[in-house]
Jmol script that loads the backbone (N, CA, C; Angstrom):
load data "model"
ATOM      1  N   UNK A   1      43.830  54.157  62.045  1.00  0.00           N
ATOM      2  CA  UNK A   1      43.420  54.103  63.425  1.00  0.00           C
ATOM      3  C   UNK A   1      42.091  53.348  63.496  1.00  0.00           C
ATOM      4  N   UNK A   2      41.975  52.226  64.374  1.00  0.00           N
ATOM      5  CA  UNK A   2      40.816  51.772  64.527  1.00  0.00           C
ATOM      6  C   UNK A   2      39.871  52.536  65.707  1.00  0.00           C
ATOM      7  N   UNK A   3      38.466  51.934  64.973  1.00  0.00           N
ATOM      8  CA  UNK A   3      37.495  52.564  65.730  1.00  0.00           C
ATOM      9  C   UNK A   3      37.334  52.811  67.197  1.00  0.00           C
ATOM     10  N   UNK A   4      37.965  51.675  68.213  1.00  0.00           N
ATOM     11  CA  UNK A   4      37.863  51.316  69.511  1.00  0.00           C
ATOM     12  C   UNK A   4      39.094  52.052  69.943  1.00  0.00           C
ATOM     13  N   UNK A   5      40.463  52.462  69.107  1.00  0.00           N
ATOM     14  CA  UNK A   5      41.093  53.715  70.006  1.00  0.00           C
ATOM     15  C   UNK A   5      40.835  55.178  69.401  1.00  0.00           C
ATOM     16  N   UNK A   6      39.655  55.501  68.059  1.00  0.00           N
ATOM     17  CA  UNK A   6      39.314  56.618  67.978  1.00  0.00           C
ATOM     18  C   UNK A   6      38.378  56.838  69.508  1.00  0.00           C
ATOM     19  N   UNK A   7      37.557  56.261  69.637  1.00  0.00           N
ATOM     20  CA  UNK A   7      37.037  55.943  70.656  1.00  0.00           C
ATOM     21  C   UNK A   7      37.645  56.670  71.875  1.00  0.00           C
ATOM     22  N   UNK A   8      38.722  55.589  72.570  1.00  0.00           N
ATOM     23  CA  UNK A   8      39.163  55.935  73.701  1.00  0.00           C
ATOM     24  C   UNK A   8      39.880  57.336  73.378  1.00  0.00           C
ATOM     25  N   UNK A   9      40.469  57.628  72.453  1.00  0.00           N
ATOM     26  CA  UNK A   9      41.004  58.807  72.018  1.00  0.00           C
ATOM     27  C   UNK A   9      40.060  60.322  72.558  1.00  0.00           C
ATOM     28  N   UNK A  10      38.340  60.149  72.033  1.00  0.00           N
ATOM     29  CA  UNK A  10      37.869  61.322  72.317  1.00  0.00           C
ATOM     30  C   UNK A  10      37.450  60.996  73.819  1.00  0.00           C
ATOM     31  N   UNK A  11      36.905  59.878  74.313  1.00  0.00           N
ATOM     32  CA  UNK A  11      36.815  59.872  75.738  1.00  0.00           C
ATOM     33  C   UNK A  11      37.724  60.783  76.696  1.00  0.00           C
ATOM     34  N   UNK A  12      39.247  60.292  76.370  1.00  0.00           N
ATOM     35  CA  UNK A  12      39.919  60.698  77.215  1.00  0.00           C
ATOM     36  C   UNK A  12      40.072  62.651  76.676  1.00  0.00           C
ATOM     37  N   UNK A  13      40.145  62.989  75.563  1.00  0.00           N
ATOM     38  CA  UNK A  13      39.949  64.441  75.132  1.00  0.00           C
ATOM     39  C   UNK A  13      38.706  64.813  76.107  1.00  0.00           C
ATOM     40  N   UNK A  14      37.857  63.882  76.378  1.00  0.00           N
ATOM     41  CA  UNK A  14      36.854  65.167  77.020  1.00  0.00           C
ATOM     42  C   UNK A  14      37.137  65.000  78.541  1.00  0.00           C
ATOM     43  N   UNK A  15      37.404  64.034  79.118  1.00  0.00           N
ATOM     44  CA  UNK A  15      38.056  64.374  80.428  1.00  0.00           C
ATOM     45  C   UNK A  15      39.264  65.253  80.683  1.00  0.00           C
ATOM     46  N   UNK A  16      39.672  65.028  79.536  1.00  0.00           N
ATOM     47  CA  UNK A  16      40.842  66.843  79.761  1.00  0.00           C
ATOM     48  C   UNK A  16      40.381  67.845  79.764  1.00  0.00           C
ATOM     49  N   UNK A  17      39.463  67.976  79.068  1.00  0.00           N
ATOM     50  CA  UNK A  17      38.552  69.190  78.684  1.00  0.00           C
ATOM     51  C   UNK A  17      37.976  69.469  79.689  1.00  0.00           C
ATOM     52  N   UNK A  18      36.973  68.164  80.796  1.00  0.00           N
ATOM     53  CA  UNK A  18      36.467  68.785  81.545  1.00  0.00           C
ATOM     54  C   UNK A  18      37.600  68.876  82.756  1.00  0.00           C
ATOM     55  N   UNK A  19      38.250  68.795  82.787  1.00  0.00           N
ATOM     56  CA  UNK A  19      39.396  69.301  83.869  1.00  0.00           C
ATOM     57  C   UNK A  19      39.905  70.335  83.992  1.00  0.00           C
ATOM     58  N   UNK A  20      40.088  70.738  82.625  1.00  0.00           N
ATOM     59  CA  UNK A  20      40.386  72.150  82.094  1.00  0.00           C
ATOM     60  C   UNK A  20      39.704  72.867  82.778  1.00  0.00           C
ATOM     61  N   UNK A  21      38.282  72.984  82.309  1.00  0.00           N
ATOM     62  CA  UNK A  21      37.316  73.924  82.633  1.00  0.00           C
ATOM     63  C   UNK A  21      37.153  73.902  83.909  1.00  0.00           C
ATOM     64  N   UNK A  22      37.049  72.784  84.919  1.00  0.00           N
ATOM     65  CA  UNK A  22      36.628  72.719  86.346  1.00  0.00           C
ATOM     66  C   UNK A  22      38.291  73.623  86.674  1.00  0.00           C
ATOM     67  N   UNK A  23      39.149  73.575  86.262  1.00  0.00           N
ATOM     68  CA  UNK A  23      40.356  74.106  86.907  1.00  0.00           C
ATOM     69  C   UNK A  23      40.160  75.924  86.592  1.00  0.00           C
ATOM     70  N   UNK A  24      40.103  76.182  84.996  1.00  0.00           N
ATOM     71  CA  UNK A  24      39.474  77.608  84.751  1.00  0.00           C
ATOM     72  C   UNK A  24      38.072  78.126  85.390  1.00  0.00           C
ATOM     73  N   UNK A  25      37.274  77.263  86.426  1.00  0.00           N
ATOM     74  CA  UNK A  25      36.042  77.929  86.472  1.00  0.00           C
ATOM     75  C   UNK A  25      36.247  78.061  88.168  1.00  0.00           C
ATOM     76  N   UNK A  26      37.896  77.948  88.748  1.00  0.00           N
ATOM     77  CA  UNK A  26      38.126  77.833  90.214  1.00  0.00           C
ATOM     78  C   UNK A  26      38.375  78.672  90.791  1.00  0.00           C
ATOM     79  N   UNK A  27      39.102  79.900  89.452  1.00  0.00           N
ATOM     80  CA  UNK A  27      39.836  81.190  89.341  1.00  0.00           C
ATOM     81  C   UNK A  27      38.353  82.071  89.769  1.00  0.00           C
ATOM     82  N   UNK A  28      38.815  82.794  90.476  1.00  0.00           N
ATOM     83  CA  UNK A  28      37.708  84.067  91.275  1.00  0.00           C
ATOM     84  C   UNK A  28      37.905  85.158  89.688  1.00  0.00           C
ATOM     85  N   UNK A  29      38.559  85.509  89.569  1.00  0.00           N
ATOM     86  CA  UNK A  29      38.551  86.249  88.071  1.00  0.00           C
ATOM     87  C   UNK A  29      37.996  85.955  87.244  1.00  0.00           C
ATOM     88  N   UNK A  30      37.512  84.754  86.960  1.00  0.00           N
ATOM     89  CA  UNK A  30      36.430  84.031  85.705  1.00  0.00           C
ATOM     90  C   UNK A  30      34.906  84.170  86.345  1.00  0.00           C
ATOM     91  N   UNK A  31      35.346  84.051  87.988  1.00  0.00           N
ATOM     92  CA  UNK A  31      33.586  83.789  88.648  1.00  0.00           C
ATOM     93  C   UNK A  31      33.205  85.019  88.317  1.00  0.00           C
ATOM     94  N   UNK A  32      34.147  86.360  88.759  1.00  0.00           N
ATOM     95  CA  UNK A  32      33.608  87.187  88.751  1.00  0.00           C
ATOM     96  C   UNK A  32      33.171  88.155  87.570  1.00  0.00           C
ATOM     97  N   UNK A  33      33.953  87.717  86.285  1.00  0.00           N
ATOM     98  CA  UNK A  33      33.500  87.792  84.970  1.00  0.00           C
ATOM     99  C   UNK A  33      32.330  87.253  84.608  1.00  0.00           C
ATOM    100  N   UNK A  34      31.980  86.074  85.240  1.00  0.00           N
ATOM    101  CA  UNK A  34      30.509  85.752  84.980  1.00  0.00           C
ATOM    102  C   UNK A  34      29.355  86.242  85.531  1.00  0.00           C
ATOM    103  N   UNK A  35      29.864  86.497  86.643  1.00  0.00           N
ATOM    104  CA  UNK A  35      28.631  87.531  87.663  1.00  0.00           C
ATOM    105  C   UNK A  35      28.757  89.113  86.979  1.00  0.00           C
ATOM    106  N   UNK A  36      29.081  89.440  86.458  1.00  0.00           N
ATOM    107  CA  UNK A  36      29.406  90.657  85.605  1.00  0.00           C
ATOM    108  C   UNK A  36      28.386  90.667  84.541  1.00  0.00           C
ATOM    109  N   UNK A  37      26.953  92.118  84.631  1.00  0.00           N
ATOM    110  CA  UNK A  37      26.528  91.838  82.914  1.00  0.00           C
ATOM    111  C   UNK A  37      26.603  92.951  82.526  1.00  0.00           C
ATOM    112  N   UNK A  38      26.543  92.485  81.383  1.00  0.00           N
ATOM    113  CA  UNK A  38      27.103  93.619  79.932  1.00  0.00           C
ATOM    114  C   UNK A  38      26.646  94.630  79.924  1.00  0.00           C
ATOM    115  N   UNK A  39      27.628  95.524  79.107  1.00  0.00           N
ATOM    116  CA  UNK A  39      26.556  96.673  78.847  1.00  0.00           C
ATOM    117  C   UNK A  39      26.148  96.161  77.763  1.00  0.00           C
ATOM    118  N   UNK A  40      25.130  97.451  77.831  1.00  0.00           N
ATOM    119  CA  UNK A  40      23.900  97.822  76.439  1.00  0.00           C
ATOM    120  C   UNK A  40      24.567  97.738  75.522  1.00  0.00           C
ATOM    121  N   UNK A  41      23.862  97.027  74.436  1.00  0.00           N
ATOM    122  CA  UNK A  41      24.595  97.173  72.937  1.00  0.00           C
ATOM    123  C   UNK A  41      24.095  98.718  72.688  1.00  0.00           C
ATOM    124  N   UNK A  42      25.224  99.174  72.303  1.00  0.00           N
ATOM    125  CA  UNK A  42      25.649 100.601  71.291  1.00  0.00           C
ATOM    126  C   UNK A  42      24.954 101.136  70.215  1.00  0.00           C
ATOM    127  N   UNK A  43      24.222 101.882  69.573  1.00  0.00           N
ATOM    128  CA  UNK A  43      24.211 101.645  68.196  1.00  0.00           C
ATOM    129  C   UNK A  43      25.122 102.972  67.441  1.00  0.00           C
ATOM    130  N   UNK A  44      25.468 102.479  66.759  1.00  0.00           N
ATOM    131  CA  UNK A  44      27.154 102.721  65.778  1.00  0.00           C
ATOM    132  C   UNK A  44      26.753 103.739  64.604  1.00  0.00           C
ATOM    133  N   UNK A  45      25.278 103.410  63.837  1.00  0.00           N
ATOM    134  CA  UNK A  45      24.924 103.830  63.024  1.00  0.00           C
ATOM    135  C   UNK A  45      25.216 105.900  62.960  1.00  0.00           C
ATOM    136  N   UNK A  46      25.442 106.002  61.682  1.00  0.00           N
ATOM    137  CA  UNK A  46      25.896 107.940  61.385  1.00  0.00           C
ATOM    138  C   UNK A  46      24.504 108.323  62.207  1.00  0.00           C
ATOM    139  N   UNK A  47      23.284 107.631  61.865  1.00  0.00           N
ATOM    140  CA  UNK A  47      21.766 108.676  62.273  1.00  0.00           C
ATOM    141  C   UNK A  47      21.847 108.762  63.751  1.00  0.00           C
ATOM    142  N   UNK A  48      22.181 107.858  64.636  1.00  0.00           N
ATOM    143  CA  UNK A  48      22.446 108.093  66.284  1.00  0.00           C
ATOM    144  C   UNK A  48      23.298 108.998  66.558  1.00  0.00           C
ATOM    145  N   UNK A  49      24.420 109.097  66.067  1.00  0.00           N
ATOM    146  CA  UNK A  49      25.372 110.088  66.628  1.00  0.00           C
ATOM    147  C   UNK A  49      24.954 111.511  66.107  1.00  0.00           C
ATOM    148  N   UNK A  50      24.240 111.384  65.283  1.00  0.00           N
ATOM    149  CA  UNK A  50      23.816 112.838  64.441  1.00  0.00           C
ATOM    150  C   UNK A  50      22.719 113.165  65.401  1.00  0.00           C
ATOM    151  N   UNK A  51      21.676 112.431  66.076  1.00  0.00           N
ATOM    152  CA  UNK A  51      20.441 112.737  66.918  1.00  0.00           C
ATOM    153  C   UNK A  51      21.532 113.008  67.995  1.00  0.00           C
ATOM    154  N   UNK A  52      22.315 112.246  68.663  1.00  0.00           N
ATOM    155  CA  UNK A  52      23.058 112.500  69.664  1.00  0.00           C
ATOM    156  C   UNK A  52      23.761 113.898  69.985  1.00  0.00           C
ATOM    157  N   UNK A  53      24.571 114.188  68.498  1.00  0.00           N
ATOM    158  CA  UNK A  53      24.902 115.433  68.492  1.00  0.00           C
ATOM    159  C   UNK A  53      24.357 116.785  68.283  1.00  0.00           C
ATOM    160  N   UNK A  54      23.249 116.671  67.305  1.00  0.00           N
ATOM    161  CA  UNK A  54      22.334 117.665  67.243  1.00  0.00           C
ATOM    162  C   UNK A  54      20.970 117.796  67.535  1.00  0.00           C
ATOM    163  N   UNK A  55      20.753 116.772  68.349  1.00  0.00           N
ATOM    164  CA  UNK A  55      19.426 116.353  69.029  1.00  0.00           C
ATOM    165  C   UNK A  55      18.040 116.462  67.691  1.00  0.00           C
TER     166      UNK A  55
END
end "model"
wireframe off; spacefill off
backbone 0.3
color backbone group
């Protein structure tokens, strides 16, 4: 493959790509996943649940 249709090759990959995304970012279910924030990270560790459970 020469260089000038590797070329046009990824050009046109990223205009799909960004089509993709403008089409996935149209969906109210994605907006509203993004307006959504996380919970608190957890901590998992035996010593939390042991303070947790037996204070």
């Amino acid at each position: 493959m020469k260089r000038d249709e590797q070329i046009e090759m990824m050009q046109s990959a990223e205009k799909r790509t960004a089509g993709y995304l403008r089409a996935w970012l149209q969906d109210e279910n994605v907006k509203a996943a993004l307006r959504r924030h996380p919970r608190g990270r957890e901590n998992h560790d035996d010593c939390a649940e042991r303070r947790r459970r037996f204070g």
